[in-house]
OpenMM code with the backbone's topology and positions (N, CA, C; nanometers):
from openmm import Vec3, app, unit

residues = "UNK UNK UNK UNK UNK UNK UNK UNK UNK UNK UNK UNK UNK UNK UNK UNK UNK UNK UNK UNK UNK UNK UNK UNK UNK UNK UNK UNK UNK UNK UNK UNK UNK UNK UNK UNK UNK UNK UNK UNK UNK UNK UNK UNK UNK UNK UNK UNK UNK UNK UNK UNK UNK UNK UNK UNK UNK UNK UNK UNK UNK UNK UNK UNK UNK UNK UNK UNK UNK UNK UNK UNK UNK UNK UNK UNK UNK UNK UNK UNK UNK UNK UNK UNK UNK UNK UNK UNK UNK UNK UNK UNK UNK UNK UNK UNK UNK UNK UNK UNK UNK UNK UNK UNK UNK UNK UNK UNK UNK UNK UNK UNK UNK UNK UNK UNK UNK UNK UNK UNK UNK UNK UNK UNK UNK UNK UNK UNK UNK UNK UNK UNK UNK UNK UNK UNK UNK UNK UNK UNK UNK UNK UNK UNK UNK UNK UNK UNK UNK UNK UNK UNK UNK UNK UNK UNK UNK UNK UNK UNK UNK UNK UNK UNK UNK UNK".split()
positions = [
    Vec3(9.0116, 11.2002, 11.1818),
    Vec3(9.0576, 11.1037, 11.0842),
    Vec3(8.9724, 11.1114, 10.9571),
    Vec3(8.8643, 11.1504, 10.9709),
    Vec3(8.8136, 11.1630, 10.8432),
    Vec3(8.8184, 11.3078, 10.7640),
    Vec3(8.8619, 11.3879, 10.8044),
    Vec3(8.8654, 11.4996, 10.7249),
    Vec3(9.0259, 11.4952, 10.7064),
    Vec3(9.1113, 11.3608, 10.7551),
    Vec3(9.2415, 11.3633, 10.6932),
    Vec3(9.2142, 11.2060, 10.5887),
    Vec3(9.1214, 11.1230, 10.5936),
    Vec3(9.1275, 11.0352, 10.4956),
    Vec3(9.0285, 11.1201, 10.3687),
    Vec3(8.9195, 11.1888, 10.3994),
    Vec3(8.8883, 11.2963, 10.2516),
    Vec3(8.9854, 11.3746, 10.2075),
    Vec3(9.1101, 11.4553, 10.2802),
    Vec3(9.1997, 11.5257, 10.2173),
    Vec3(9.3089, 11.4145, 10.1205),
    Vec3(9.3238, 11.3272, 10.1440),
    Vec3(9.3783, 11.1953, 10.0872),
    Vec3(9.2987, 11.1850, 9.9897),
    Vec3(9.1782, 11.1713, 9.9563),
    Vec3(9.1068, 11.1408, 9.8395),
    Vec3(9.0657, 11.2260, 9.7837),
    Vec3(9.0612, 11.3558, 9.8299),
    Vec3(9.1048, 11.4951, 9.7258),
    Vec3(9.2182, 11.4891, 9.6742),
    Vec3(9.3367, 11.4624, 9.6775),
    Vec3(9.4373, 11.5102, 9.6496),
    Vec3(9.4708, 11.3996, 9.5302),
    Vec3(9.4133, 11.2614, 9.5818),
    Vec3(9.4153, 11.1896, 9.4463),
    Vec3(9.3144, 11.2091, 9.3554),
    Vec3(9.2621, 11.2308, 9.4178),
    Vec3(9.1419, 11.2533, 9.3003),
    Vec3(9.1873, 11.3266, 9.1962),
    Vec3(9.2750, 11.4387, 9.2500),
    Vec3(9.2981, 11.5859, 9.1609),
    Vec3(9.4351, 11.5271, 9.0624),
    Vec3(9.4781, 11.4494, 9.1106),
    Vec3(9.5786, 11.4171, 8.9804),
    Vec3(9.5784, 11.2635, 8.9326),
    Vec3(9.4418, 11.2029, 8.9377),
    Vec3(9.4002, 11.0828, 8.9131),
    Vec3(9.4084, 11.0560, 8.7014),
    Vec3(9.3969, 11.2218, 8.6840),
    Vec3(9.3784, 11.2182, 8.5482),
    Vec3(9.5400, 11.2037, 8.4728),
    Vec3(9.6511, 11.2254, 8.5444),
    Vec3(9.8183, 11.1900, 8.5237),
    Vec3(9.7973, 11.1239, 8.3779),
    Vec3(9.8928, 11.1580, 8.3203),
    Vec3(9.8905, 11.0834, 8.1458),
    Vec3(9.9553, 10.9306, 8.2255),
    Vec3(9.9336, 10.8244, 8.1755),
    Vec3(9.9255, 10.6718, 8.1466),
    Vec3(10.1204, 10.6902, 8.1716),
    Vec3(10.1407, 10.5465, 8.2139),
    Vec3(10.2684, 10.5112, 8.1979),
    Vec3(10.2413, 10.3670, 8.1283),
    Vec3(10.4110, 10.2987, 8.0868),
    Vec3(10.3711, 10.2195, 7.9763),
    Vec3(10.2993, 10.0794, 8.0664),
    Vec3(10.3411, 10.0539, 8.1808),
    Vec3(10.2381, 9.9618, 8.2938),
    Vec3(10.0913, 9.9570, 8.2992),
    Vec3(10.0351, 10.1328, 8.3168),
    Vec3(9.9377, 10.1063, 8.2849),
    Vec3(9.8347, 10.0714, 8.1441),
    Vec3(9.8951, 10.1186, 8.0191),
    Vec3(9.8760, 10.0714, 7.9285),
    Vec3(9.8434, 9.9358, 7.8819),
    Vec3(9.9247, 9.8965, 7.9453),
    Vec3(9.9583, 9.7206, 7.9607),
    Vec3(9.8354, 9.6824, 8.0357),
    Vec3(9.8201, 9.7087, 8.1568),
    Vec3(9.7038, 9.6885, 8.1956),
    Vec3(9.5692, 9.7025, 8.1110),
    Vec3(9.5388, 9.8236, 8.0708),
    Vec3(9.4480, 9.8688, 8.0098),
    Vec3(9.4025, 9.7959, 7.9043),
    Vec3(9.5062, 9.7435, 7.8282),
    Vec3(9.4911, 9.6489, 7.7295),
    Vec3(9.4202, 9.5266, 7.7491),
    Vec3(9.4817, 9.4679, 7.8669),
    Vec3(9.4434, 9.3739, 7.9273),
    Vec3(9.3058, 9.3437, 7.9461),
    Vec3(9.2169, 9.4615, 8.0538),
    Vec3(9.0999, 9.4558, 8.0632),
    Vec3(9.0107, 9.5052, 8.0142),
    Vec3(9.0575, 9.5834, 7.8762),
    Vec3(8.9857, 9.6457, 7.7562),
    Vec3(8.8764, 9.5413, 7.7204),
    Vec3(8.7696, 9.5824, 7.7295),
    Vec3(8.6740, 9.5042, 7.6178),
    Vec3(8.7068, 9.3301, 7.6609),
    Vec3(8.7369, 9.2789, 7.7636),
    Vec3(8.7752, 9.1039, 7.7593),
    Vec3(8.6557, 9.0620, 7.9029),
    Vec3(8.6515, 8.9419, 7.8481),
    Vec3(8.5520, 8.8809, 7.9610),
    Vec3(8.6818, 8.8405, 8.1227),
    Vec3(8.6152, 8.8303, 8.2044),
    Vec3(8.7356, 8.7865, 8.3116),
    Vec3(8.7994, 8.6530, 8.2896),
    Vec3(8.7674, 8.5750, 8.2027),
    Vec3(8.8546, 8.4512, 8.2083),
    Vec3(8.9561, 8.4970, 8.0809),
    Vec3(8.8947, 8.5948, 8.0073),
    Vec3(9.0325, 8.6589, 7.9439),
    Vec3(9.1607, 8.6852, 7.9861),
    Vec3(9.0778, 8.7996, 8.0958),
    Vec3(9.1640, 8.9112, 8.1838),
    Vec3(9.2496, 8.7621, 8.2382),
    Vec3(9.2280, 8.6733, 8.3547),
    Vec3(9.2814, 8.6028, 8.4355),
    Vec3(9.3845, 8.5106, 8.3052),
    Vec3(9.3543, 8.4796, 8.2200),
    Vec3(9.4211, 8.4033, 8.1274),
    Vec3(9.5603, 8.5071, 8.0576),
    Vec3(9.4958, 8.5891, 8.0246),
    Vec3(9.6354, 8.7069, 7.9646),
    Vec3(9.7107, 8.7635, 8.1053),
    Vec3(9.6693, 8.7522, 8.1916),
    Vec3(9.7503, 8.8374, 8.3416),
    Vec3(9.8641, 8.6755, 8.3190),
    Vec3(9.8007, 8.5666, 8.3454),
    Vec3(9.8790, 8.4259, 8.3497),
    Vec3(9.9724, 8.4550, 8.2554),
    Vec3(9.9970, 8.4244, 8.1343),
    Vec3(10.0590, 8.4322, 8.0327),
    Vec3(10.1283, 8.5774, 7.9902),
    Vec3(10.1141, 8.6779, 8.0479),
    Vec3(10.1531, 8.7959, 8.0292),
    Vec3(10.2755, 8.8825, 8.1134),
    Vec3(10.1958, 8.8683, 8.2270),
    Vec3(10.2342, 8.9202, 8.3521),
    Vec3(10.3352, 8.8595, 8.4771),
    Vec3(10.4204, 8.9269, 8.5309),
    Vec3(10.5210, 8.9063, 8.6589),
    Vec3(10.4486, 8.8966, 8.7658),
    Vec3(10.3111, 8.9525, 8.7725),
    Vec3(10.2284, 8.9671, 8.9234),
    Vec3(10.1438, 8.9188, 8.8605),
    Vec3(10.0871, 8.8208, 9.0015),
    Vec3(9.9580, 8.7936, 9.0117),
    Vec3(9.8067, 8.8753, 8.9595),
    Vec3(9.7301, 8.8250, 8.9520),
    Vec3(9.6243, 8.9054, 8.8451),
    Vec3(9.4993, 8.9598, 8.9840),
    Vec3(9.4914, 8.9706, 9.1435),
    Vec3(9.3981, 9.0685, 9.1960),
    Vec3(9.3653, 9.1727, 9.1299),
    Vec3(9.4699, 9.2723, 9.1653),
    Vec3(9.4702, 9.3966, 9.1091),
    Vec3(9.3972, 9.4056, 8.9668),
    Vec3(9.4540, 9.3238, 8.8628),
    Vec3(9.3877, 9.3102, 8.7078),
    Vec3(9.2002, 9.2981, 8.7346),
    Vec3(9.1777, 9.2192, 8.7989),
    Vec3(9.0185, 9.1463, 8.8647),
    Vec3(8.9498, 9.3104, 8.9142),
    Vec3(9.0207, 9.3823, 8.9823),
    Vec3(8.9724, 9.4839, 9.0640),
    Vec3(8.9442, 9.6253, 8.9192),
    Vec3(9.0655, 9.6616, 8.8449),
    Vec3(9.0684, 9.7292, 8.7477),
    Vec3(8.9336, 9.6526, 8.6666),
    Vec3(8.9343, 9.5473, 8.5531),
    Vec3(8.8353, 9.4857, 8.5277),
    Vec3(8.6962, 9.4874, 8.6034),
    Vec3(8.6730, 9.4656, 8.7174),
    Vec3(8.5423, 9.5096, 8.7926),
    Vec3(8.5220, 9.7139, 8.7454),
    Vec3(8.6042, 9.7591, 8.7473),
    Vec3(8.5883, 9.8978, 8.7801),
    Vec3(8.5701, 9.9229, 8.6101),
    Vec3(8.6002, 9.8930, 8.5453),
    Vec3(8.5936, 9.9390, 8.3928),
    Vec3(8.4539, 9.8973, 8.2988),
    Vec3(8.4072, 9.7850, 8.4274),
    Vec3(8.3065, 9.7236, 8.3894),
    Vec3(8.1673, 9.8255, 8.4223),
    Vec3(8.2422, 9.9091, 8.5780),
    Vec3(8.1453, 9.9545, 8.5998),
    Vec3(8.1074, 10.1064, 8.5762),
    Vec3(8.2539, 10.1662, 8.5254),
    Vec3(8.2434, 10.2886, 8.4752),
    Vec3(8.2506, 10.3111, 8.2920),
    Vec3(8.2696, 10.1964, 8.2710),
    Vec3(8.3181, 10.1569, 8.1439),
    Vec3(8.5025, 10.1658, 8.1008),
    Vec3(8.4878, 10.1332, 7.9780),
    Vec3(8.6105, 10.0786, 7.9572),
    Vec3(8.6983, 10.2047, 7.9308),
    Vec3(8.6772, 10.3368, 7.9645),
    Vec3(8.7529, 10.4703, 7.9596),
    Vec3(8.8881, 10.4176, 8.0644),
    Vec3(8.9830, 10.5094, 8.0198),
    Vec3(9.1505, 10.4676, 8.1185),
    Vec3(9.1095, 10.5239, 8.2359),
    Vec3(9.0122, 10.6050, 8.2982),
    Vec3(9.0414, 10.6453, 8.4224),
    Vec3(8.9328, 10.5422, 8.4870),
    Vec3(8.8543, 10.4980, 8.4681),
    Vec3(8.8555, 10.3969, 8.5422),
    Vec3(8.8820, 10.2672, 8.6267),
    Vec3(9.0214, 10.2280, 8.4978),
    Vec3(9.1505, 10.1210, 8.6052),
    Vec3(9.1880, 10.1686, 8.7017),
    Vec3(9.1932, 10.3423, 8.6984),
    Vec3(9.2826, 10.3967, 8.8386),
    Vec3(9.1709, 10.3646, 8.9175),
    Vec3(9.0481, 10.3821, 8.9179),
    Vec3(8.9812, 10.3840, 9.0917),
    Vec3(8.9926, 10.3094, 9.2010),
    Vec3(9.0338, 10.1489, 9.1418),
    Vec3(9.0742, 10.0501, 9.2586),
    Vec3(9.2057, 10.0993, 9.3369),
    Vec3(9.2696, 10.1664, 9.2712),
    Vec3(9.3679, 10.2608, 9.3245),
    Vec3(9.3526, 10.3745, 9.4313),
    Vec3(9.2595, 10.4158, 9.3795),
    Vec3(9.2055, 10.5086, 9.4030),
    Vec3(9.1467, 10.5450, 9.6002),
    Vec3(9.0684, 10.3879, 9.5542),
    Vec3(8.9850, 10.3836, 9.6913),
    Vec3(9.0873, 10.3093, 9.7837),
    Vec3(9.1837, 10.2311, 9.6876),
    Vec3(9.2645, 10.1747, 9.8074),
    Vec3(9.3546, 10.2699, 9.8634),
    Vec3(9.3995, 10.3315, 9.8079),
    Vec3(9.4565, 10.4284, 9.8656),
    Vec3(9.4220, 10.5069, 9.9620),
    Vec3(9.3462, 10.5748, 9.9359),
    Vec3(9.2374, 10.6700, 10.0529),
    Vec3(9.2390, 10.5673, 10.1756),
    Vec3(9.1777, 10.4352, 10.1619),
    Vec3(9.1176, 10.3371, 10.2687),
    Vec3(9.2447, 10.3006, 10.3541),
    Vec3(9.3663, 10.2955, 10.2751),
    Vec3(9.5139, 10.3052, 10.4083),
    Vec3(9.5267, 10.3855, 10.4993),
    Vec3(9.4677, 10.5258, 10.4695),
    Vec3(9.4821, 10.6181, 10.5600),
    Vec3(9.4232, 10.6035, 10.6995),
    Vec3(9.2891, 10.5351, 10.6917),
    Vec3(9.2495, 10.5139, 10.8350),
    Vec3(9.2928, 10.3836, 10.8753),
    Vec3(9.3345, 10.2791, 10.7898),
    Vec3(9.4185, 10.1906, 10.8424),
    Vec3(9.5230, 10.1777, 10.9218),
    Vec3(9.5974, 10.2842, 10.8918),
    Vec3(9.7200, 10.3265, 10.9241),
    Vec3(9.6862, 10.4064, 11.0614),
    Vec3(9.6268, 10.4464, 11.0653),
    Vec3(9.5703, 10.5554, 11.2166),
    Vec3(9.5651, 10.4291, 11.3429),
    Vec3(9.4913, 10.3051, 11.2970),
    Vec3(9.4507, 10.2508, 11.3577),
    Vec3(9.5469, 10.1207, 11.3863),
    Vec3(9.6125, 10.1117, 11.3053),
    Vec3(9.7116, 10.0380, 11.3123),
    Vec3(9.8531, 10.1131, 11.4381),
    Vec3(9.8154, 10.2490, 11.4254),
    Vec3(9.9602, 10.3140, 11.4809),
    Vec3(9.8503, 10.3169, 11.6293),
    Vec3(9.7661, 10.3513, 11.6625),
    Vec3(9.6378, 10.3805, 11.7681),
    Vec3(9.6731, 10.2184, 11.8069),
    Vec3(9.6743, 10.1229, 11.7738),
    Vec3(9.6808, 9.9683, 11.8879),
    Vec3(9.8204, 9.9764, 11.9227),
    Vec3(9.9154, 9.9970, 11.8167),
    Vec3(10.0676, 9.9631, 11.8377),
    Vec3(10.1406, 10.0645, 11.9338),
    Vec3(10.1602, 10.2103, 11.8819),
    Vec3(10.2291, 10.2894, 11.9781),
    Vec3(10.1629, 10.4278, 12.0492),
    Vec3(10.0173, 10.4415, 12.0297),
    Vec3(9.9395, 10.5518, 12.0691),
    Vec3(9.8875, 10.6154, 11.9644),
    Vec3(9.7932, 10.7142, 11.9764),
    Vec3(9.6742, 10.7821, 11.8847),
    Vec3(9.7885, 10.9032, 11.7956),
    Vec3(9.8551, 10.9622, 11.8813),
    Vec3(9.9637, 11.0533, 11.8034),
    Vec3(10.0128, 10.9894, 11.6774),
    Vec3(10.0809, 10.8732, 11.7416),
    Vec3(10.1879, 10.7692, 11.6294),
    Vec3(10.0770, 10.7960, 11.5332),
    Vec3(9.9267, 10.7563, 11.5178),
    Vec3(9.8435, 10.7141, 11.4616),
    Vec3(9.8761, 10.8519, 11.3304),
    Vec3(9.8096, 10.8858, 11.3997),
    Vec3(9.7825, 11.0266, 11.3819),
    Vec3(9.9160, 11.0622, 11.1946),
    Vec3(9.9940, 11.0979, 11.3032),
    Vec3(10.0926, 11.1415, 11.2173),
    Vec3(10.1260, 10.9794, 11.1273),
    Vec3(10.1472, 10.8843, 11.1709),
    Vec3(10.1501, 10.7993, 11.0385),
    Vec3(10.0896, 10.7825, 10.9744),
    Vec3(9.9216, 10.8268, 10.9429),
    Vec3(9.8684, 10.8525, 10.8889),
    Vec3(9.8144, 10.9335, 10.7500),
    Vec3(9.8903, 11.0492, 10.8337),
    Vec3(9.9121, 11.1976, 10.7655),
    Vec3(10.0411, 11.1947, 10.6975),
    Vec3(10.1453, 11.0980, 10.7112),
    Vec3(10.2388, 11.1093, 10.5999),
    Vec3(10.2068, 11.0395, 10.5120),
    Vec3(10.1190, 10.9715, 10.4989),
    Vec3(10.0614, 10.8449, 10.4200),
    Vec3(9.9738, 10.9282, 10.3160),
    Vec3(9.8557, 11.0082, 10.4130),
    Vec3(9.7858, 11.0908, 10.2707),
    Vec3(9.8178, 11.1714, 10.1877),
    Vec3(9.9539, 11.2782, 10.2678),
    Vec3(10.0306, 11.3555, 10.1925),
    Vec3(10.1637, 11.3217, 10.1216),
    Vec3(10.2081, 11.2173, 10.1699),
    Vec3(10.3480, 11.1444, 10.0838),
    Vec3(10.3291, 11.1798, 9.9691),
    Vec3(10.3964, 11.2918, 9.8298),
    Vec3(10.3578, 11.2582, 9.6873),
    Vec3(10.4147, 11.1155, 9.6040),
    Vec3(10.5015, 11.0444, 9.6927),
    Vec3(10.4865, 10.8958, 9.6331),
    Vec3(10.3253, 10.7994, 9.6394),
    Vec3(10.3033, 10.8426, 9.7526),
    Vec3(10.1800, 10.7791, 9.7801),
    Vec3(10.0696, 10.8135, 9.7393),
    Vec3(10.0844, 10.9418, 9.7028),
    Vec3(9.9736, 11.0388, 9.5950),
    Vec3(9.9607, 10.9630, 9.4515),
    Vec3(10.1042, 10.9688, 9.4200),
    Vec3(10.1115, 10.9389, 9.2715),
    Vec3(10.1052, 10.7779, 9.2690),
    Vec3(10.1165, 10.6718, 9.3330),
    Vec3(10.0966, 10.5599, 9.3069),
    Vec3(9.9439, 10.5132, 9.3721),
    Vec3(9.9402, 10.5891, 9.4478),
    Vec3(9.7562, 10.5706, 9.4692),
    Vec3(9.6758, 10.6136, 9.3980),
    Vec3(9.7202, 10.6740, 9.2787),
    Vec3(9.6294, 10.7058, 9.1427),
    Vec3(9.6888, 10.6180, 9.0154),
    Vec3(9.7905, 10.5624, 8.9988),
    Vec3(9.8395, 10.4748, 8.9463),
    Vec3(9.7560, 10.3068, 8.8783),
    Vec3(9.7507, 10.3038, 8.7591),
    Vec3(9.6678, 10.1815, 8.7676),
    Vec3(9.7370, 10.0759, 8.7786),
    Vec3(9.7926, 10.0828, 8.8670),
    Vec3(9.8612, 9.8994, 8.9219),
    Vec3(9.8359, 9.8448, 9.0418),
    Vec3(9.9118, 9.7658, 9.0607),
    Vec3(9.8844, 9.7134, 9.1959),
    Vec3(9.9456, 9.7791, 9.3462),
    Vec3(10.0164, 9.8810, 9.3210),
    Vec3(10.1048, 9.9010, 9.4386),
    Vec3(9.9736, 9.9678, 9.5410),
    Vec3(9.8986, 10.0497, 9.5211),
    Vec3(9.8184, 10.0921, 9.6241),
    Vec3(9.7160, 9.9811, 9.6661),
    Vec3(9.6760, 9.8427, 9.6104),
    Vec3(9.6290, 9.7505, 9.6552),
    Vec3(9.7063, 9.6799, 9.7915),
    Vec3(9.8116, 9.6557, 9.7186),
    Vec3(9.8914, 9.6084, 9.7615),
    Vec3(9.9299, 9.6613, 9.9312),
    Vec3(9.9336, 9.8041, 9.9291),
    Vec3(9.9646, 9.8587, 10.0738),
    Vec3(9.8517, 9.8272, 10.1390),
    Vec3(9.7380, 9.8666, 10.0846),
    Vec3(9.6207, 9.8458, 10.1481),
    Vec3(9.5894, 9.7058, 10.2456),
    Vec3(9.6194, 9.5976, 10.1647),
    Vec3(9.6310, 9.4332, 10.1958),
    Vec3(9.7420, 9.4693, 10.3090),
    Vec3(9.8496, 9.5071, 10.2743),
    Vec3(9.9345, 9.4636, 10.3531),
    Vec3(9.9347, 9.5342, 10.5078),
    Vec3(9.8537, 9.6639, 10.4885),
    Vec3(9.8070, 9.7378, 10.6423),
    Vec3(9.7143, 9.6363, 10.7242),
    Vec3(9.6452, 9.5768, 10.6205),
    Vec3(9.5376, 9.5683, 10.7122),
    Vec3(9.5611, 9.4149, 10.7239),
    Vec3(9.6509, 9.3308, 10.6768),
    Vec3(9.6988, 9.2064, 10.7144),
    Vec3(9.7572, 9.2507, 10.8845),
    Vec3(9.8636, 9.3508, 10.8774),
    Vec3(9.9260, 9.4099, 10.9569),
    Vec3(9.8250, 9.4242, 11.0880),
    Vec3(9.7190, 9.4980, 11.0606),
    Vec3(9.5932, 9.5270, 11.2012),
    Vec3(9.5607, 9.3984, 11.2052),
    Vec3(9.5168, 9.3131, 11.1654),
    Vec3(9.4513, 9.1233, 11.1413),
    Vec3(9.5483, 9.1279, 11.2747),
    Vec3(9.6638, 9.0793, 11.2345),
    Vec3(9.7991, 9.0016, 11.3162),
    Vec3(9.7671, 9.0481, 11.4254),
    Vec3(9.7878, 9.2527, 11.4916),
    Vec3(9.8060, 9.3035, 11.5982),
    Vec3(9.6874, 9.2671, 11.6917),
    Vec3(9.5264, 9.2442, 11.6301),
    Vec3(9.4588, 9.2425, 11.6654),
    Vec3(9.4461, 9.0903, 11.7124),
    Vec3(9.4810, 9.0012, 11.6486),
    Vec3(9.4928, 8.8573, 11.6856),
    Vec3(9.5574, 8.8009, 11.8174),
    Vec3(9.6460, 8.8811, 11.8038),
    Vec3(9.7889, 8.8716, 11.9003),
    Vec3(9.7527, 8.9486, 12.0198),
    Vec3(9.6513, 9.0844, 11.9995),
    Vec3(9.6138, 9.1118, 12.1208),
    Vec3(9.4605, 9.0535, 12.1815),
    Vec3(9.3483, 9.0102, 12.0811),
    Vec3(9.2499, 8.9494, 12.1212),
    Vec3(9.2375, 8.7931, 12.1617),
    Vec3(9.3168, 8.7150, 12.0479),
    Vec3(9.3364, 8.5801, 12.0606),
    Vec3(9.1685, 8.5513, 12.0078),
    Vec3(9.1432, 8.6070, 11.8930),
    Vec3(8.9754, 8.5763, 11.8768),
    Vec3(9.0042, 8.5308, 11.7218),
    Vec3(8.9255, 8.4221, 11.7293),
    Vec3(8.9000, 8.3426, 11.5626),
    Vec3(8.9185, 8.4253, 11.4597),
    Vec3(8.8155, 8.5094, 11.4705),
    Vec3(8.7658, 8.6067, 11.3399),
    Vec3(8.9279, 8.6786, 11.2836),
    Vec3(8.9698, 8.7330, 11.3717),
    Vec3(9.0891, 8.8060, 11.3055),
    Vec3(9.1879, 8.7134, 11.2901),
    Vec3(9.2260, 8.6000, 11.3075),
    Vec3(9.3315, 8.5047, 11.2348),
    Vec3(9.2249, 8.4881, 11.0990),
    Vec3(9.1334, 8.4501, 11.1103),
    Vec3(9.0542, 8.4534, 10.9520),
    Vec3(9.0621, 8.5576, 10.8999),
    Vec3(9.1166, 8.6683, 10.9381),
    Vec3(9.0596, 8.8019, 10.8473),
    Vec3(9.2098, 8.8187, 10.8108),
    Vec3(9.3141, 8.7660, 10.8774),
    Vec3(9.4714, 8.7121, 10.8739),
    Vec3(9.4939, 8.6343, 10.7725),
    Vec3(9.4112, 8.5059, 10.7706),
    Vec3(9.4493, 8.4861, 10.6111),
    Vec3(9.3915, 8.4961, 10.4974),
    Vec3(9.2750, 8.5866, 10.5047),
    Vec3(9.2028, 8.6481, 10.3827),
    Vec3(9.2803, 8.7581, 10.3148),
    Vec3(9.3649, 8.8194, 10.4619),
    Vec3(9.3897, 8.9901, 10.3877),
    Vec3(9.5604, 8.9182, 10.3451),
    Vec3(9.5791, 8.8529, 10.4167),
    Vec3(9.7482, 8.7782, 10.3410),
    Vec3(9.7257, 8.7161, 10.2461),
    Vec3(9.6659, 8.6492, 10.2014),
    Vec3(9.6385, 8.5767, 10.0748),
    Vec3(9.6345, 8.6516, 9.9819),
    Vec3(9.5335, 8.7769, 9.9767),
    Vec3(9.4684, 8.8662, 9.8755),
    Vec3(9.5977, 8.9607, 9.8511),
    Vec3(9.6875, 8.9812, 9.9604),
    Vec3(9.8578, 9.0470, 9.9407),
    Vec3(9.9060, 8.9486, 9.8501),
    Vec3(9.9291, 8.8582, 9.8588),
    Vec3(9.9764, 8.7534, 9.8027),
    Vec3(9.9355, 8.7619, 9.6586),
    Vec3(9.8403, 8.7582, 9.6187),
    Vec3(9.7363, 8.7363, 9.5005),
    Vec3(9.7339, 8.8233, 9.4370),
    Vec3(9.7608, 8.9765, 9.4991),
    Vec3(9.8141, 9.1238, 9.4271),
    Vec3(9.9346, 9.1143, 9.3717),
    Vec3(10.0608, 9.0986, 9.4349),
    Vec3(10.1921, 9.1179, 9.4209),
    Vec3(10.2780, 9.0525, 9.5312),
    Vec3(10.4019, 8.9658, 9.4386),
    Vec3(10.4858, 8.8947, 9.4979),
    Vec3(10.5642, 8.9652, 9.5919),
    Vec3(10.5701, 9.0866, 9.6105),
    Vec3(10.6764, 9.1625, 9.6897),
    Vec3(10.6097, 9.1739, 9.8377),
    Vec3(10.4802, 9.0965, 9.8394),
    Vec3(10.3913, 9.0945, 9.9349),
    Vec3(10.4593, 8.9898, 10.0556),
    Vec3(10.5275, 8.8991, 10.0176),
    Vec3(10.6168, 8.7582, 10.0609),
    Vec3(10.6703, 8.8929, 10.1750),
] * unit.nanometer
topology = app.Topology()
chain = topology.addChain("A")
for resn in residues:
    res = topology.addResidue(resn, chain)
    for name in ("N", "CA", "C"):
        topology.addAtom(name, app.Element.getBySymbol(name[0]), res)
């Protein structure tokens, strides 16, 4: 699993540099040069989705600076980080194979390539929503506190990314 979640983050990596679409622009604008009660105030007044994703881009621009390829990395890492989600998610539900291969269509999908380098929310978004997904299975098969809490941290934060999360 890990030399198929690094081939996942090679492969975005390698076309992480994709010319801008007009979404991400929009974004970019957004967390250009603004303090976060900016960012959270223009996502409000601006935006159809919730402002996570905006918070995550903004952290990352902060920390690579305000260059465009730095909105993609929250993308970036979320993306990659589904891949072993997904292993493990298919490993409780229908066996290590399922895992396996749902996994591996996940790192190689070129939808999933190209929107896991994407600066929006959709590769957040899967990410939340896998691992809301393991929360539940794991709840339902442990019956232990922690993962109904980790149930409504990782649903909320779906929530808080993008409405299509409902």
């Amino acid at each position: 699993m890990a030399g198929l979640t690094l081939l996942a983050f090679l492969l975005r990596a390698f076309v992480i540099d994709q010319g801008a679409v007009f979404d991400e622009l929009f974004l970019l604008e957004i967390v250009h040069n603004h303090g976060l009660r900016d960012v959270i105030t223009s996502v409000h007044e601006t935006e159809s989705t919730p402002p996570l994703h905006f918070i995550l881009a903004w952290a990352a621009a902060r920390v690579g600076g305000d260059d465009f390829l730095w909105i993609k990395v929250p993308s970036l890492l979320m993306s990659t980080a589904t891949v072993p989600l997904i292993y493990v998610l298919g490993e409780r539900t229908v066996g290590r194979t399922a895992g396996v291969i749902g996994a591996a269509f996940f790192a190689l999908a070129p939808f999933d390539i190209y929107y896991g380098t994407e600066g929006r929310a959709y590769a957040t978004l899967a990410f939340l929503c896998a691992a809301s997904t393991l929360c539940l299975v794991e709840l339902m098969r442990t019956g232990r506190r922690g993962w109904a809490i980790a149930l409504v941290i990782t649903t909320a934060a779906a929530l808080y990314t993008h409405y299509t999360a409902v």
